[in-house]
matplotlib code that plots the C-alpha trace (Angstrom):
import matplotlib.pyplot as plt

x = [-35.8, -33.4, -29.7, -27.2, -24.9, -21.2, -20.3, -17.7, -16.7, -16.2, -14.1, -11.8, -11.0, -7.8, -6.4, -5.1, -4.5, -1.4, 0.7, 4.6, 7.3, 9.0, 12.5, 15.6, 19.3, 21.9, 21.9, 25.5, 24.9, 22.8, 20.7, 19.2, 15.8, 14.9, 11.4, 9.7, 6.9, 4.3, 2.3, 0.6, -1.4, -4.3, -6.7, -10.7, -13.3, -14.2, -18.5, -18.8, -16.0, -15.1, -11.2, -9.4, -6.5, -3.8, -0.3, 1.5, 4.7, 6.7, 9.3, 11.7, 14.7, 16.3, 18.4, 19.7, 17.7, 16.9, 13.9, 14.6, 12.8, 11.9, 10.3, 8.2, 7.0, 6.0, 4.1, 2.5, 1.4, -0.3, -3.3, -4.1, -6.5, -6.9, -10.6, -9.4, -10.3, -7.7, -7.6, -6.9, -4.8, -2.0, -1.8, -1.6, 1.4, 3.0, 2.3, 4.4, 7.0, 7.9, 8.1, 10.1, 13.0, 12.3, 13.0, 14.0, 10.7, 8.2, 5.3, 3.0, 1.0, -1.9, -3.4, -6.6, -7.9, -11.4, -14.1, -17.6, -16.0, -14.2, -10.0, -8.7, -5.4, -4.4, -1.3, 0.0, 3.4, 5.5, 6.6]
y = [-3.5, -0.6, -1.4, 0.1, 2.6, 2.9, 4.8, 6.5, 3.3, 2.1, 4.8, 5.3, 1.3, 0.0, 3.6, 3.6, -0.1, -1.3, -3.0, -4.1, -2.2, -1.6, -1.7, 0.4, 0.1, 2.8, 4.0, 4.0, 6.2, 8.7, 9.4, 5.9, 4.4, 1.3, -0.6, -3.5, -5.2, -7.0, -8.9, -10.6, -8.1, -9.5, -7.5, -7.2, -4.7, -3.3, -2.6, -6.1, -8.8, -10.5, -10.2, -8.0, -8.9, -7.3, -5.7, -2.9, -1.1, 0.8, 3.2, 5.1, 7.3, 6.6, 9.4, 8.3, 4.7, 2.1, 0.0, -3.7, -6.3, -8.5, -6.6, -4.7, -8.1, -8.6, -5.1, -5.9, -9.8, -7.9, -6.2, -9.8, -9.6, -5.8, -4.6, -1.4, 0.2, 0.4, 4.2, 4.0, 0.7, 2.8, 6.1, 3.9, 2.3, 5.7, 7.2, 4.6, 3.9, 7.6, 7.8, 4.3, 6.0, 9.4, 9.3, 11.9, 10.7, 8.1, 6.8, 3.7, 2.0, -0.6, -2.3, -4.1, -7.4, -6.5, -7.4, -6.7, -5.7, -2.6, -2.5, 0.1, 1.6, 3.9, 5.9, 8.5, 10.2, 11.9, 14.9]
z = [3.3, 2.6, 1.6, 3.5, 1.9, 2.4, 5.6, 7.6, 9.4, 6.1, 4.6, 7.5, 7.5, 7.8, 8.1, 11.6, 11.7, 13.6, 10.8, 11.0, 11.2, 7.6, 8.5, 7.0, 6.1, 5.6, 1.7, 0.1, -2.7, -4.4, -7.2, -8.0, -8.3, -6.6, -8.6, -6.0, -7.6, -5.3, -7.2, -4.8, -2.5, -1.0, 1.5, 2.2, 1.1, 4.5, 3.0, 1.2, 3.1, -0.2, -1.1, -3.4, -5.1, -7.1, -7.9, -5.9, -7.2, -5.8, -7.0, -4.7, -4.6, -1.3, 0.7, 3.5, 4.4, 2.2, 2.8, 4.1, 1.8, 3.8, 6.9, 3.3, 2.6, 5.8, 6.3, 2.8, 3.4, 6.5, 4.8, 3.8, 6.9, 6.5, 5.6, 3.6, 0.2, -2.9, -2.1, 1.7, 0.8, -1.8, 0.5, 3.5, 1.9, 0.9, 4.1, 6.1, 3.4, 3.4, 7.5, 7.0, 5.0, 3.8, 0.2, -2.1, -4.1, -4.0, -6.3, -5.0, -7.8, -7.3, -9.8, -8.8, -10.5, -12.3, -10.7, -12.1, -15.5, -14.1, -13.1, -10.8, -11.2, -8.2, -8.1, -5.2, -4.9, -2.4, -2.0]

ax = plt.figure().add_subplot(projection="3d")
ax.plot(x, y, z, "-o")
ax.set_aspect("equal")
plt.show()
């Protein structure tokens, strides 16, 4: 029997997927960093269906919105069901925190619990 290899279906997983809204607030002031730390992501490997777990941080420099906490723990707690990779997972989150509250500058980290003896860091940044 031949295994099956990863495919597009896989790859584009989770992409496109209808998540909450991340809500905003009017910024007060400039030239500050805010730091979240989630260290409780959860979501599924869209090839194999077994969870994956790990930390996501985010960094920002908000203009004029800031992002509203509790509606970002909400969007986050969401890929719980999600079958996405770590990859997709991180730019997914940039993607949509930047259209949320165009920041000056943004950097998403995830770091992913090892599994099979190998730990996957993943960092992307706007602009």
């Amino acid at each position: 029997m031949k295994k099956r290899g990863y495919t597009d279906r896989h790859a584009r997983s989770g992409i496109e997927a209808r998540l909450p809204a991340i809500e905003t607030w009017p910024n007060q002031f400039k030239g500050y960093e805010i730091a979240i730390e989630v260290p409780e992501y959860t979501a599924i490997c869209p090839k194999t269906g077994l969870p994956d777990f790990g930390t996501i941080r985010i960094v920002y420099m908000p203009d004029k919105r800031c992002l509203e906490l509790k509606s970002l723990k909400m969007y986050i707690h969401a890929y719980r069901n999600l079958g996405i990779f770590y990859e997709n997972a991180v730019n997914r989150i940039l993607k949509d925190l930047v259209a949320a509250c165009r920041p000056v500058h943004a950097r998403i980290t995830g770091e992913f619990t090892a599994r099979g003896g190998l730990r996957t860091t993943i960092e992307a940044k706007f602009p």
